[in-house]
N, C-alpha and C positions, 0 to 999 in steps of 0.2 A: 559651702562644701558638703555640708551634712544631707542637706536637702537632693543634691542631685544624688547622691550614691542610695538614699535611701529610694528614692525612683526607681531607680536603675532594680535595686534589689527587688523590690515589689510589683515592676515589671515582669520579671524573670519570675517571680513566684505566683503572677497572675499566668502566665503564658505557657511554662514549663513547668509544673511543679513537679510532674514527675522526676523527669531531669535533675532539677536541683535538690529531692531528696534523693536520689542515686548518686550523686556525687558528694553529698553529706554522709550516706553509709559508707560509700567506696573509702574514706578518710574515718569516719568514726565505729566502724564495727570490723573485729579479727574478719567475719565470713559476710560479706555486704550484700549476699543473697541470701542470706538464712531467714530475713523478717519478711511477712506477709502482713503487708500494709491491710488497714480496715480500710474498709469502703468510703469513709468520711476523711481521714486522712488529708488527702488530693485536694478535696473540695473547699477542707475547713486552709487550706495552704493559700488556694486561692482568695477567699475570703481575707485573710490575714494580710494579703496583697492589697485587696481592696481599701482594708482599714488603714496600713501602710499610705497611702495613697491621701486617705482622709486626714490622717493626723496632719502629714506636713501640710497641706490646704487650712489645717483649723487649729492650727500650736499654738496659737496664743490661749484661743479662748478654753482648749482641753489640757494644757501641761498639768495645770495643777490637780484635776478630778483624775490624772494620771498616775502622779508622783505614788501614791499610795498600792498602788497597782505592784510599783517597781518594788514594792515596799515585801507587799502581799508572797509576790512570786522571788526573791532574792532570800529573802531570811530560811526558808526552807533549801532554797540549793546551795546557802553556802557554809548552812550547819548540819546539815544531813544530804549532802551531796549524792551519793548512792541511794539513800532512798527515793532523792527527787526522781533522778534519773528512772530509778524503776517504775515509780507513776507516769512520768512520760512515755516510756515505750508500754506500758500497759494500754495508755493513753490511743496509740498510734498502730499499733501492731497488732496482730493476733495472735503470736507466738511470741511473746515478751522475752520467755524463758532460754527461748535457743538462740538468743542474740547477744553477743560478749563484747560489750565495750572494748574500745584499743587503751591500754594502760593510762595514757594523757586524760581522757573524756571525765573521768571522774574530779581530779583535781581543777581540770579547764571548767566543770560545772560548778565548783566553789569559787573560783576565779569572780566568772557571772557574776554567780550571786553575791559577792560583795559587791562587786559593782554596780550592782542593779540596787543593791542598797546604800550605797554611796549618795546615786543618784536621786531616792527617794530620800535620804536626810538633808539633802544640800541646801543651805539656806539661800540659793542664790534664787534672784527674780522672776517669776514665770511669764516673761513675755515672751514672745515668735520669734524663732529660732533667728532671724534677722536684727533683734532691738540690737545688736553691740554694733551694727551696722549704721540703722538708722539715728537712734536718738543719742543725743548728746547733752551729758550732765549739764 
């Protein structure tokens, strides 16, 4: 089930990326026209797509050179949630400053970040997102 929706998404982020951060601002910012996207933005969207793409193709042999990553990027948004967030839109934007979160985004970015830390301490097995499928104890 994981696999096709992350497709599905990484499609869409291959194809539309414009699109799909307009409908991410439209839902996460008071004025969803106020931010002037950088030039790289777009491009690094579709990249992300492509990686998107690679991962589920090579989850076995990448989860674990991953886990840390979830580690890397989680501990910072969900202990310093507002400052993650201001590095991302610095990140992304050219106008960082005129862009006002919708009340939810800040605490939804701790949310994340535990999560994502969650999954970077989980002692469970890193095989391809199919072994509960395939192998049998």
């Amino acid at each position: 089930m994981l696999r096709p929706l992350l497709l599905v998404f990484a499609a869409i982020e291959i194809l539309v990326p414009a699109r799909l951060v307009a409908w991410g601002e439209r839902r996460a910012f008071e004025d969803p026209n106020a931010g002037r996207l950088r030039p790289w933005t777009l491009p690094l969207a579709r990249l992300e797509g492509v990686a998107a793409i690679w991962l589920v193709r090579n989850w076995g042999a990448t989860w674990s050179g991953l886990k840390p990553l979830f580690g890397v990027l989680g501990l910072p948004a969900a202990l310093q949630p507002r400052a993650f967030l201001e590095v991302a839109l610095e990140a992304a934007y050219e106008n960082p400053d005129a862009i006002e979160p919708k009340p939810w985004v800040v605490p939804a970015t701790r949310v994340l970040g535990c999560l994502s830390l969650a999954v970077a301490l989980w002692p469970g097995r890193s095989g391809s997102m199919s072994d509960a499928r395939t192998e049998r104890p």
